[in-house]
MIDRENLO-72278 format. One record per residue (C-alpha): residue number from 1; residue in three letters; x, y, z. Coordinates in nm, 3 decimals. Layout:
BEGIN
<site num="NUM" residuo="ALA" east="X" north="Y" up="Z"/>
...
//
This chain:
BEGIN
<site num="1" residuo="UNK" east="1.069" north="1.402" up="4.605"/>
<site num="2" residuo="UNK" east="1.430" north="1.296" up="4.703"/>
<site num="3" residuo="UNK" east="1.634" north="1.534" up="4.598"/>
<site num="4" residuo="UNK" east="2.053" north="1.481" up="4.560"/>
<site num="5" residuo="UNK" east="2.239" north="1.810" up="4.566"/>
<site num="6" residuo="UNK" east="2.630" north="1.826" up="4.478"/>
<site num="7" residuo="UNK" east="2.786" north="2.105" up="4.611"/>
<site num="8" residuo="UNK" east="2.625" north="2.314" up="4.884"/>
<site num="9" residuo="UNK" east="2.773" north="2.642" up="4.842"/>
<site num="10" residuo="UNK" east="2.656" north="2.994" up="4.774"/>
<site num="11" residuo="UNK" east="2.378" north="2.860" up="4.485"/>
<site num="12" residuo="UNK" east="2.350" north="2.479" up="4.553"/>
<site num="13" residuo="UNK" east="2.314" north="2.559" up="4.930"/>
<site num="14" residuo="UNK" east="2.043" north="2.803" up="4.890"/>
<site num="15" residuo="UNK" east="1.841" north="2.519" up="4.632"/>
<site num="16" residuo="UNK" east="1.906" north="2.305" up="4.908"/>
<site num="17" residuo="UNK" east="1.712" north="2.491" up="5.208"/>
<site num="18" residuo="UNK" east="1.466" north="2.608" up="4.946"/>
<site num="19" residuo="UNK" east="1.384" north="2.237" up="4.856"/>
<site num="20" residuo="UNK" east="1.376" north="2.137" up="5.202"/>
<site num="21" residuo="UNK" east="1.133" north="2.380" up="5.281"/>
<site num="22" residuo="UNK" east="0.909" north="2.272" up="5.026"/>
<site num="23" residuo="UNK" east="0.896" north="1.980" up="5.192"/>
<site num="24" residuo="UNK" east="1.168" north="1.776" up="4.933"/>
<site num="25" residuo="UNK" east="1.431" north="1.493" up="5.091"/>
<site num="26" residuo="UNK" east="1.756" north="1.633" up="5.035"/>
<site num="27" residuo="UNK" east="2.072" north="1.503" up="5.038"/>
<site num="28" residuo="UNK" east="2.334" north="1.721" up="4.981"/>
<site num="29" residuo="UNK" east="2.727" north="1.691" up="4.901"/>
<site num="30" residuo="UNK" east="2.992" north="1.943" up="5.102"/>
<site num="31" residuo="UNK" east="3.336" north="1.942" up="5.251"/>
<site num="32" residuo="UNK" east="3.562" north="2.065" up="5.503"/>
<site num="33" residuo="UNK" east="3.425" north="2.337" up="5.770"/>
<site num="34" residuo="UNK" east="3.064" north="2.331" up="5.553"/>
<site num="35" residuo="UNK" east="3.032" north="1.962" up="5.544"/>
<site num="36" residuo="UNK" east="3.093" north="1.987" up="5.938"/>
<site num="37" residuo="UNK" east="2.870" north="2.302" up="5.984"/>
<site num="38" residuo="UNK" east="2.586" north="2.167" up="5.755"/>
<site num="39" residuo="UNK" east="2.585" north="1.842" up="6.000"/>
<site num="40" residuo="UNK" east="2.581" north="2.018" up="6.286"/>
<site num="41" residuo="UNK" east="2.339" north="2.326" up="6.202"/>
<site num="42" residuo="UNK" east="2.170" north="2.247" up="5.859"/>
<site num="43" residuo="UNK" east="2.156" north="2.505" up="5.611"/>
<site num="44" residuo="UNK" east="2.073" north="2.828" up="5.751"/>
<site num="45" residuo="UNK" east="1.931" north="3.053" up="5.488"/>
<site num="46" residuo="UNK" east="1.839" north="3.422" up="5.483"/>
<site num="47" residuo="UNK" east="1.798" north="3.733" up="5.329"/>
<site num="48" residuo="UNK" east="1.563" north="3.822" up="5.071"/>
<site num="49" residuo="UNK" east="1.333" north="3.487" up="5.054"/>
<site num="50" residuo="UNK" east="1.295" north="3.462" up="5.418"/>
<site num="51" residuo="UNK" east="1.455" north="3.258" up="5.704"/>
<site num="52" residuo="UNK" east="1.476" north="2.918" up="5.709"/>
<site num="53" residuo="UNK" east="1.717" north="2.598" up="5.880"/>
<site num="54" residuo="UNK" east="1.709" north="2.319" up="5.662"/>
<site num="55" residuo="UNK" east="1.774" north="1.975" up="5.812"/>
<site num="56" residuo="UNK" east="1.995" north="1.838" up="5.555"/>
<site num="57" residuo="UNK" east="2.159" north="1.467" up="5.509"/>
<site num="58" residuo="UNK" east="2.521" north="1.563" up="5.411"/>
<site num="59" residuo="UNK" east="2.812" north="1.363" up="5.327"/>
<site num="60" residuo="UNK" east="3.130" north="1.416" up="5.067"/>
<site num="61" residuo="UNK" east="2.946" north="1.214" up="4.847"/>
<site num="62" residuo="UNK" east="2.613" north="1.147" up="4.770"/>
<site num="63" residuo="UNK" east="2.526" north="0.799" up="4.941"/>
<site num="64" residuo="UNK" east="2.169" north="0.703" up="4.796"/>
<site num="65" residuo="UNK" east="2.019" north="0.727" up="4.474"/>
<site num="66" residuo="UNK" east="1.810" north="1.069" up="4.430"/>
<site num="67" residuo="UNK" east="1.492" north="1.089" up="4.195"/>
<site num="68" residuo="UNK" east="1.665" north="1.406" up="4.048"/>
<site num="69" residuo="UNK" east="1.966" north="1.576" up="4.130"/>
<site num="70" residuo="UNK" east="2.146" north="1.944" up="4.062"/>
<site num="71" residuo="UNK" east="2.530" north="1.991" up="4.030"/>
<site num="72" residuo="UNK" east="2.576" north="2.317" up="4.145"/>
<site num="73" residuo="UNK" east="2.993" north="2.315" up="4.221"/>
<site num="74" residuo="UNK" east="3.233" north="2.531" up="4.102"/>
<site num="75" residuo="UNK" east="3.304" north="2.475" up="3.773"/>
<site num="76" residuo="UNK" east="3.619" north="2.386" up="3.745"/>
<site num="77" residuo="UNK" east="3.529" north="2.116" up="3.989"/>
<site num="78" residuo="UNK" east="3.232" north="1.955" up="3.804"/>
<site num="79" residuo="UNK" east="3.351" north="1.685" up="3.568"/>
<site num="80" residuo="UNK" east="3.541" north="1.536" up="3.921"/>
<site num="81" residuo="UNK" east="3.236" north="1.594" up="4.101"/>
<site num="82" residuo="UNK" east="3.043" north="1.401" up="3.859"/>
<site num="83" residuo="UNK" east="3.237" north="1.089" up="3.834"/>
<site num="84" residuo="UNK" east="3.274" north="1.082" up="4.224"/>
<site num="85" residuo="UNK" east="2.860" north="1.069" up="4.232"/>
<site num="86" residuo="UNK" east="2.825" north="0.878" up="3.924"/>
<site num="87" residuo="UNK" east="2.682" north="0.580" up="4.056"/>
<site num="88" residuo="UNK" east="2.435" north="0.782" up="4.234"/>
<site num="89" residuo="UNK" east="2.363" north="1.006" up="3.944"/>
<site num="90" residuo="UNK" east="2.304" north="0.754" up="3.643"/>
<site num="91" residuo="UNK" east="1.970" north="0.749" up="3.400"/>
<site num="92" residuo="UNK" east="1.785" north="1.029" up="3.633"/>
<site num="93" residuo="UNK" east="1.740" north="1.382" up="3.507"/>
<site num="94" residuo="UNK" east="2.047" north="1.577" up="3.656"/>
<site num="95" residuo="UNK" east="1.981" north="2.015" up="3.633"/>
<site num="96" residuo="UNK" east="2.319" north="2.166" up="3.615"/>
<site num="97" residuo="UNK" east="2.361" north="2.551" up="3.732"/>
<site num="98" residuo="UNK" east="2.700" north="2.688" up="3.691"/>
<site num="99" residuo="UNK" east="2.871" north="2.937" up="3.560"/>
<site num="100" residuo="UNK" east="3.025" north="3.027" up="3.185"/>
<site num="101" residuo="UNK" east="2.944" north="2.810" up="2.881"/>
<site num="102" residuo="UNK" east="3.051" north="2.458" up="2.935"/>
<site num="103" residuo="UNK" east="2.779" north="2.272" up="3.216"/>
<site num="104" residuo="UNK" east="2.538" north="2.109" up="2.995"/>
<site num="105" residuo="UNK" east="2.816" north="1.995" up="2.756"/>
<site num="106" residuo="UNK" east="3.055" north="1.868" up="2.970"/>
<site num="107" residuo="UNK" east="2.760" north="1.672" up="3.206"/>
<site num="108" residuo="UNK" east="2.608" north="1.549" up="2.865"/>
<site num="109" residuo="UNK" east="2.964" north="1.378" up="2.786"/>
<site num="110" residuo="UNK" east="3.006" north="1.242" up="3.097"/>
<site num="111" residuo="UNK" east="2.633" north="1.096" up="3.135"/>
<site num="112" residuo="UNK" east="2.491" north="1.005" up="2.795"/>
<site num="113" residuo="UNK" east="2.256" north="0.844" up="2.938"/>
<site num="114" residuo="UNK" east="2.059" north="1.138" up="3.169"/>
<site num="115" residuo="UNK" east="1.827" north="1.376" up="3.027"/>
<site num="116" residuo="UNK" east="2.083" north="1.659" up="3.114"/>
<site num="117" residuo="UNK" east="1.926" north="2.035" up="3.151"/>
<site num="118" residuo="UNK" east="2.129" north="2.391" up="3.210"/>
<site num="119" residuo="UNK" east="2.016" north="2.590" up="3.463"/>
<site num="120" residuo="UNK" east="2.089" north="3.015" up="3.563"/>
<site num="121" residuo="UNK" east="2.095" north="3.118" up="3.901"/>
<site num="122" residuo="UNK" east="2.018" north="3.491" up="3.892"/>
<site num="123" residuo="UNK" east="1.955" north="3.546" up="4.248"/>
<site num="124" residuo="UNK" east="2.259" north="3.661" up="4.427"/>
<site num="125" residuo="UNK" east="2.376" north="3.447" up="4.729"/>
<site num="126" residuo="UNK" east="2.636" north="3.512" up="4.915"/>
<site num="127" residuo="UNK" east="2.797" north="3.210" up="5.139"/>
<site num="128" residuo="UNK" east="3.065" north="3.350" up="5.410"/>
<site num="129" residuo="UNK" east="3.034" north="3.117" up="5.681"/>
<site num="130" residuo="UNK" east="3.054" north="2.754" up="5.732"/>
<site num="131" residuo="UNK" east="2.650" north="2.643" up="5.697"/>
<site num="132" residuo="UNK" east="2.506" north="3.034" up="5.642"/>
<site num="133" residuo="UNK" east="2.326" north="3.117" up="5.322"/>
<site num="134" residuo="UNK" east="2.226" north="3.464" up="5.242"/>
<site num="135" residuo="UNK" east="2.010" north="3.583" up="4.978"/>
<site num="136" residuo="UNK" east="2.102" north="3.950" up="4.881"/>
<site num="137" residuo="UNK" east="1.910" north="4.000" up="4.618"/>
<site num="138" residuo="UNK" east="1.610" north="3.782" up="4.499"/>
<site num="139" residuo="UNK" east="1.566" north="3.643" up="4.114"/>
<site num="140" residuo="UNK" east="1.463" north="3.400" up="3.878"/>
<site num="141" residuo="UNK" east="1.606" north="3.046" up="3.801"/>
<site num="142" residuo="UNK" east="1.589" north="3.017" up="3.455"/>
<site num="143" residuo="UNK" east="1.614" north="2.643" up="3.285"/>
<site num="144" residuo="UNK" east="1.709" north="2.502" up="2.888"/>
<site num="145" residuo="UNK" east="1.914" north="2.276" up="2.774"/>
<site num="146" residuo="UNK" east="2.061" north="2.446" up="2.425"/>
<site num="147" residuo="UNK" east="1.799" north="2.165" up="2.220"/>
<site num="148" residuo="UNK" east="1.465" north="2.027" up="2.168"/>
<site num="149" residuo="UNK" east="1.535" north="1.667" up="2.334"/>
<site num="150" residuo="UNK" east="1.603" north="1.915" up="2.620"/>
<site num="151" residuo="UNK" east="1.249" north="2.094" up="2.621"/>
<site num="152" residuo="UNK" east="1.016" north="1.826" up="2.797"/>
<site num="153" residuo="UNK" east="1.306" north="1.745" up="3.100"/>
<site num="154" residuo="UNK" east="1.356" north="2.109" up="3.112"/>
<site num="155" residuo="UNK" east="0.949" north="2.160" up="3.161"/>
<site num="156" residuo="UNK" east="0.969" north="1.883" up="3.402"/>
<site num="157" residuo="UNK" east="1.218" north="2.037" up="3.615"/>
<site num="158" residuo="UNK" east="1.053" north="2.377" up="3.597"/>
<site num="159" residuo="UNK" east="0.728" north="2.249" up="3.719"/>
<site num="160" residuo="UNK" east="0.907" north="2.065" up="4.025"/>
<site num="161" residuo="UNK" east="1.091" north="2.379" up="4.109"/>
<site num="162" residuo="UNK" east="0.823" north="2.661" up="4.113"/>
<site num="163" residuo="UNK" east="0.637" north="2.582" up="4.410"/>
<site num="164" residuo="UNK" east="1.033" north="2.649" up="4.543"/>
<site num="165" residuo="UNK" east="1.165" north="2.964" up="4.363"/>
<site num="166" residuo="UNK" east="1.095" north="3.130" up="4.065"/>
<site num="167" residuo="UNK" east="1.135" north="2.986" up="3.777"/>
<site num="168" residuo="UNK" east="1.163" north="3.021" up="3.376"/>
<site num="169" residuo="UNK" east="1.250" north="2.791" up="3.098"/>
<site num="170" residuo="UNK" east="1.418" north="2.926" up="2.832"/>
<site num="171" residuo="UNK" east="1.411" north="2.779" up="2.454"/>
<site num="172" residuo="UNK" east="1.774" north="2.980" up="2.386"/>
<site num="173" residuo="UNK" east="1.963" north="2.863" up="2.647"/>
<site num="174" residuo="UNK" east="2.286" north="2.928" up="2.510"/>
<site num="175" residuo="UNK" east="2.198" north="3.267" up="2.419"/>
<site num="176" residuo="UNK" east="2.074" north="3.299" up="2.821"/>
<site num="177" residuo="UNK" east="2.436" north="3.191" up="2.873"/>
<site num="178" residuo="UNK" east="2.559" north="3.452" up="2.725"/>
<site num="179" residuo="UNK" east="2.407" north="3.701" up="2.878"/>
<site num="180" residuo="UNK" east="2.500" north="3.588" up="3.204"/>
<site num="181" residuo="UNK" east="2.814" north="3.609" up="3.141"/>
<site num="182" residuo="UNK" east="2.819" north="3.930" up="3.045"/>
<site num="183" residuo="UNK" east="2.670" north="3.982" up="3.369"/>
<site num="184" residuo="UNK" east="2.932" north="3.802" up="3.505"/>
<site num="185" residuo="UNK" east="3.174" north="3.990" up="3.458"/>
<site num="186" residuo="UNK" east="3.082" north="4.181" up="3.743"/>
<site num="187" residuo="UNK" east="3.242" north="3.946" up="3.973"/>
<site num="188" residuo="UNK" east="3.654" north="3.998" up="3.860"/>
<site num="189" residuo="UNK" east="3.688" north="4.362" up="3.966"/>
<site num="190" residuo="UNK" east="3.539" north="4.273" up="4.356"/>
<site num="191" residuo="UNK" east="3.824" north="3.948" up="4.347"/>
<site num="192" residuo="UNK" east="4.077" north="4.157" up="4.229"/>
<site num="193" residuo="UNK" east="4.001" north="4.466" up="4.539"/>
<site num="194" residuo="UNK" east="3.879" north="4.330" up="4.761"/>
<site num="195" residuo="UNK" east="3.572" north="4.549" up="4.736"/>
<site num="196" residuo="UNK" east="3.185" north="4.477" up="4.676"/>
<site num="197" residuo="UNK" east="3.015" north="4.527" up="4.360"/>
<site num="198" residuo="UNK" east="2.828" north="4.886" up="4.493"/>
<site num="199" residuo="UNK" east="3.187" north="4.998" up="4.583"/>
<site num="200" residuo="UNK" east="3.389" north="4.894" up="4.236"/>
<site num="201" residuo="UNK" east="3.030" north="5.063" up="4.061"/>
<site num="202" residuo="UNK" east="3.056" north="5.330" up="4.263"/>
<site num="203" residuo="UNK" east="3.457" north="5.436" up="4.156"/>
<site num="204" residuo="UNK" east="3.443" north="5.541" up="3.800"/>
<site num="205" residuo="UNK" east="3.786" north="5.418" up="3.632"/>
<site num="206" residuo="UNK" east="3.705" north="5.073" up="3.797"/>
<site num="207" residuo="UNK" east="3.323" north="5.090" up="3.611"/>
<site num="208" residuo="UNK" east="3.524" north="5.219" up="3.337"/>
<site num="209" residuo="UNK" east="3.688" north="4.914" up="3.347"/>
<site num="210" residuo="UNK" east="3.414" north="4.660" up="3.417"/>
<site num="211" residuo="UNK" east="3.268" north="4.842" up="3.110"/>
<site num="212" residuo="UNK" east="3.487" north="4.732" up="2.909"/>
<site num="213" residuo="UNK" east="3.497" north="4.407" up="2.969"/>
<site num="214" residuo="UNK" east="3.133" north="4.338" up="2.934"/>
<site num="215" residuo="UNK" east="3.162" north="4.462" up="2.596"/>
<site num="216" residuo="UNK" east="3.450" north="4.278" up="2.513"/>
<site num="217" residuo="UNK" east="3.228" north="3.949" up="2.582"/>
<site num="218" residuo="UNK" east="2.901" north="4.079" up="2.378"/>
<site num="219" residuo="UNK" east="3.188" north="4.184" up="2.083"/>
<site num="220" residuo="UNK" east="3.269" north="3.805" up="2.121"/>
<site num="221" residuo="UNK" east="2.897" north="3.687" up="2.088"/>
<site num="222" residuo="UNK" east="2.789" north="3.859" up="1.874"/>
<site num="223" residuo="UNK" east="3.131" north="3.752" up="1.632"/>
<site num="224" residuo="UNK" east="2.996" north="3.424" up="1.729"/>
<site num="225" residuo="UNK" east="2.614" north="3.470" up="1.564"/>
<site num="226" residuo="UNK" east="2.502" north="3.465" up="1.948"/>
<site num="227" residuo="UNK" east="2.146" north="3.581" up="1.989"/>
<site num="228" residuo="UNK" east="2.111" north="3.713" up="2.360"/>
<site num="229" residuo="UNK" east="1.822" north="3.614" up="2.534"/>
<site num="230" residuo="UNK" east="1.647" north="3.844" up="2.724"/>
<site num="231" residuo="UNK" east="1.733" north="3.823" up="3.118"/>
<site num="232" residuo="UNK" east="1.691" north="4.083" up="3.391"/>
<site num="233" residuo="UNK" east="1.593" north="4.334" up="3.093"/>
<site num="234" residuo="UNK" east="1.907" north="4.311" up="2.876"/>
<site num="235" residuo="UNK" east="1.842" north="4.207" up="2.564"/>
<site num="236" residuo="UNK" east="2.013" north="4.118" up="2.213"/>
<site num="237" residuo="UNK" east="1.945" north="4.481" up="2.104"/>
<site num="238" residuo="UNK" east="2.034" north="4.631" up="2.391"/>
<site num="239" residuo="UNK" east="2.325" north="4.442" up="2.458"/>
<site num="240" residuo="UNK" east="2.466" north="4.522" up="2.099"/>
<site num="241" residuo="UNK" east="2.345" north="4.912" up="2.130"/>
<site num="242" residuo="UNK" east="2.603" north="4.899" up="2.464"/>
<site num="243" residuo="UNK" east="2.899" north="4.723" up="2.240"/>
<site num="244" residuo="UNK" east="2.879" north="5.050" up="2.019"/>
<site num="245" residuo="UNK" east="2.847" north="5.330" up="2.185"/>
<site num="246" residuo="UNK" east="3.079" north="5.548" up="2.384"/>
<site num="247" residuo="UNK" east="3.227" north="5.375" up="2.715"/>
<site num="248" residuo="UNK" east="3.094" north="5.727" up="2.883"/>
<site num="249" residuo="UNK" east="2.689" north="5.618" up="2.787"/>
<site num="250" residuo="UNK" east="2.719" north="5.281" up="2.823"/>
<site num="251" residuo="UNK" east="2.863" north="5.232" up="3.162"/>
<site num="252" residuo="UNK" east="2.517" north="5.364" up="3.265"/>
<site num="253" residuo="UNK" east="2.391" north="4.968" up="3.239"/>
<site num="254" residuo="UNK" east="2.690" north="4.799" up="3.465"/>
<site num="255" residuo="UNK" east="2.588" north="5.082" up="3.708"/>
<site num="256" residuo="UNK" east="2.233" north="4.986" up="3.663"/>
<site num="257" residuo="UNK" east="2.266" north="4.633" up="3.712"/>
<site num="258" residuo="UNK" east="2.501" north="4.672" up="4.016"/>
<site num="259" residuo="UNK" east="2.213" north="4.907" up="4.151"/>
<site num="260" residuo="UNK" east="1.929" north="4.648" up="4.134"/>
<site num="261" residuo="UNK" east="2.160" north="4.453" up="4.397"/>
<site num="262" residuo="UNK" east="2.008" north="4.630" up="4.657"/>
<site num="263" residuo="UNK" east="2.207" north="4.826" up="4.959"/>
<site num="264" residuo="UNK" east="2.336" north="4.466" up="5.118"/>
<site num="265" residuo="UNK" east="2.689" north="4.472" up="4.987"/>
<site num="266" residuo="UNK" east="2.730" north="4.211" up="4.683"/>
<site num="267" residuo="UNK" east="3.105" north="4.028" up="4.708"/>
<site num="268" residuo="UNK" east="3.016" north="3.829" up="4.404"/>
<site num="269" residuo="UNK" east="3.106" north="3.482" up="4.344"/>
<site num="270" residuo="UNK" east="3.477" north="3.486" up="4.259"/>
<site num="271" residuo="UNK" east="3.559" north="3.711" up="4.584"/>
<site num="272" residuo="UNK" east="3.391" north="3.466" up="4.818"/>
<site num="273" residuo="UNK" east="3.592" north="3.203" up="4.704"/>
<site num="274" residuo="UNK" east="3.936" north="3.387" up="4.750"/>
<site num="275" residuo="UNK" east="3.795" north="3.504" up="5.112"/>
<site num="276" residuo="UNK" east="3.721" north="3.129" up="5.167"/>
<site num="277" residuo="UNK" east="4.120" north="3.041" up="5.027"/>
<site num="278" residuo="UNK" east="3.990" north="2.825" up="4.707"/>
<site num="279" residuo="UNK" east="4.002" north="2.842" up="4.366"/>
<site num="280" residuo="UNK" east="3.800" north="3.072" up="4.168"/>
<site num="281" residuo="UNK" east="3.545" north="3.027" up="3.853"/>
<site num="282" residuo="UNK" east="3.765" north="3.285" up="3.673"/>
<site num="283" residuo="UNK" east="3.884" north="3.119" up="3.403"/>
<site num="284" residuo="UNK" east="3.534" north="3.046" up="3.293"/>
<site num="285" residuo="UNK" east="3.410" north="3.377" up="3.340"/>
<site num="286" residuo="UNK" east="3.663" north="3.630" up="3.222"/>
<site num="287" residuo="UNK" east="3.868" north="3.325" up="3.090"/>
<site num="288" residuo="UNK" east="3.580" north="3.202" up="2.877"/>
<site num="289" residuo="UNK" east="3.590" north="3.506" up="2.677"/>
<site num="290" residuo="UNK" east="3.922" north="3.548" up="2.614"/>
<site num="291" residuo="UNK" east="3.910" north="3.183" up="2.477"/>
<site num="292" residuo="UNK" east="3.628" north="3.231" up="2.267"/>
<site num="293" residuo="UNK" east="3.779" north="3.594" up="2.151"/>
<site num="294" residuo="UNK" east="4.040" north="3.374" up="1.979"/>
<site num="295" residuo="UNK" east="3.878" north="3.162" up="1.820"/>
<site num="296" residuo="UNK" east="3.647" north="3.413" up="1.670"/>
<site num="297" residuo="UNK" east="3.978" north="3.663" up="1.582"/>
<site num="298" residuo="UNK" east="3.798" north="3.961" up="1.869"/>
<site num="299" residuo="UNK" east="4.061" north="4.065" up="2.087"/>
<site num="300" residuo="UNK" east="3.970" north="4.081" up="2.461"/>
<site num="301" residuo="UNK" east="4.280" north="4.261" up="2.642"/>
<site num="302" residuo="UNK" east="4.062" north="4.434" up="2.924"/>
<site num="303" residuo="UNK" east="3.920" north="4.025" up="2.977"/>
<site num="304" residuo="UNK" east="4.253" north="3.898" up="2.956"/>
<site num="305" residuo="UNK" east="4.428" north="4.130" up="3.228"/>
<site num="306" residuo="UNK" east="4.092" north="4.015" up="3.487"/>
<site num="307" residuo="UNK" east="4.206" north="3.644" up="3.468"/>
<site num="308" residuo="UNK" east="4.573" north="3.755" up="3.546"/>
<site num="309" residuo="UNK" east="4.521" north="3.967" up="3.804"/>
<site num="310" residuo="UNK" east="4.229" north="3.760" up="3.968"/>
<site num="311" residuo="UNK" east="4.507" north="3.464" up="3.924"/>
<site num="312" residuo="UNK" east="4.805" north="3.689" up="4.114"/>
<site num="313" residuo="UNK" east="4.523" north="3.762" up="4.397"/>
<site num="314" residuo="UNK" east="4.473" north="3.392" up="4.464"/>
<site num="315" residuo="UNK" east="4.841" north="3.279" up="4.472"/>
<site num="316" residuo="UNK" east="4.917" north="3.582" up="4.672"/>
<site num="317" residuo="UNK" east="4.627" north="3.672" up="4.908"/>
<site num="318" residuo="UNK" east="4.684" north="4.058" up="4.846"/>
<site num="319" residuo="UNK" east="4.430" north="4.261" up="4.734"/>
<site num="320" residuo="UNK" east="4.472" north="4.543" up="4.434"/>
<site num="321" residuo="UNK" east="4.370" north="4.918" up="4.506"/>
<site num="322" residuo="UNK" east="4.171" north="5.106" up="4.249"/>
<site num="323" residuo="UNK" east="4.442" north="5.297" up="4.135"/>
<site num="324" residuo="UNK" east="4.683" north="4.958" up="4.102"/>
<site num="325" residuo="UNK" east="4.420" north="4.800" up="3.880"/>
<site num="326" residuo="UNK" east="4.384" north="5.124" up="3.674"/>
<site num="327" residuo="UNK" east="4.714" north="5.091" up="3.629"/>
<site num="328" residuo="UNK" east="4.776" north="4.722" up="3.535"/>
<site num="329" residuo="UNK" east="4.489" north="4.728" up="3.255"/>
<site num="330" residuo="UNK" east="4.617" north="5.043" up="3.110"/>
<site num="331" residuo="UNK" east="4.908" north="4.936" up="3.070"/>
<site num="332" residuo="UNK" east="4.734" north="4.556" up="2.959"/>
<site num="333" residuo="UNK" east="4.554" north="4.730" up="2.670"/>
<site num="334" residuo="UNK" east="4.854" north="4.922" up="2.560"/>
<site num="335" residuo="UNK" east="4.744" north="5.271" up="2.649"/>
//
């Protein structure tokens, strides 16, 4: 099947290889030193689902009509990315996997006409160099679209992709949103220090502190009526059990998701993006709860002081230590 793929970075990249080696056409969107290195090299992938080059067609923009494609961009960058494909992208089902709460929605707006469905990357990929793919730790793709008229697309999807990764559909999508972005949270703390995931889980004020702001966003959910789905083994109890108890217990499941990472060290999403000099996903990972906090009357200071400090990083290019961050949120959070 011919494939499109817009944006070939950490997650659309590794779809990309893992298409072509199923034996899929893909065409694939980049720019700058990737768009080069993908034309030169391919996609080289690695890590925990083997080694493969894939033999890409790459361009800025996607220059033939794909039987399905996958927006996988930053996103902040995906309503631009879909009007500068949308001649390419019209009436054909179109899988969006991004971060934070707004994919489906804003896709849905901009294509009325696609049968538009949601898609979590759990895996964790890690793209440092131009063209280089790396698969640190192996895990599902899980697919929904939030409704029923997303169901049979979503199956469709799901069916094409499993002989590619794993994959799940999901009937409570937006609850599976959720979730991940509780998960997500992980990624501020290694933006704002510079440090992997193992090392921020590994000091205990910054756990302390990444704590904290995972259950600042289930405190928002579940203000919200959010059901969590189940993903990775965190589920709507469980997630609600770690909102209430003492911040000395329930750091024990940060630490424990950090841990099934593996020993490759995880930079998360948000830090390879300041080591590559672009804009981070923060304000719809942190930033998506602090926005939803408000509307819901749930105050998310510990959230709040992540975006701000994640922001100062990026204009800057000057990393926080442990002890600067300890600081700054203390001092965020009034105590």
């Amino acid at each position: 099947m011919r494939v499109g793929v817009i944006g070939a970075g950490a997650v659309g990249g590794a779809l990309a290889a893992l298409l072509d080696r199923a034996g899929h056409s893909v065409d694939v969107t980049a720019r700058g030193p990737q768009l080069a290195a993908i034309r030169t090299g391919g996609i080289r992938l690695g890590g925990a689902w083997g080694e493969h080059t894939a033999r890409v067609t790459a361009d800025e923009r996607l220059e033939r009509a794909p039987e399905i494609a996958i927006l996988a961009t930053k996103a902040q960058d995906a309503a631009d990315a879909i009007e500068a494909n949308r001649a390419m992208l019209e009436h054909i089902p179109l899988l969006v996997v991004q971060n934070g709460l707004d994919g489906v929605t804003t896709a849905s707006a901009l294509l009325p006409n696609n049968d538009v469905v949601g898609g979590l990357a759990m895996f964790a990929s890690s793209y440092l160099s131009p063209g280089e793919i790396t698969i640190t730790a192996a895990a599902p793709l899980y697919l929904g679209g939030g409704s029923a008229e997303h169901e049979v697309p979503a199956l469709f999807l799901a069916e094409l992709l499993r002989g590619v990764l794993p994959v799940t559909v999901l009937p409570n999508f937006v609850g599976a949103q959720w979730t991940k972005l509780v998960v997500n949270q992980i990624n501020s703390l290694p933006a704002i220090t510079g440090l992997s995931a193992q090392q921020v889980a590994a000091d205990a004020s910054l756990l302390r502190i990444l704590t904290e702001s995972m259950r600042e966003t289930v405190m928002v959910g579940v203000r919200r009526s959010v059901r969590f789905e189940e993903l990775q083994g965190l589920s709507d109890l469980r997630l609600r059990l770690f909102a209430r108890v003492p911040v000395a217990l329930a750091r024990a499941l940060p630490a424990r998701i950090v841990s099934r990472m593996g020993a490759t060290p995880n930079p998360g999403s948000t830090l390879q993006s300041i080591r590559r000099g672009q804009a981070t996903e923060i304000d719809y990972l942190a930033g998506a709860v602090v926005r939803a906090g408000v509307l819901v009357a749930v105050p998310t200071p510990v959230c709040a002081a992540m975006v701000h400090l994640v922001h100062e990083v990026e204009r800057t290019g000057v990393f926080f230590s442990p002890d600067e961050v300890v600081r700054r949120v203390r001092a965020a959070v009034g105590r």
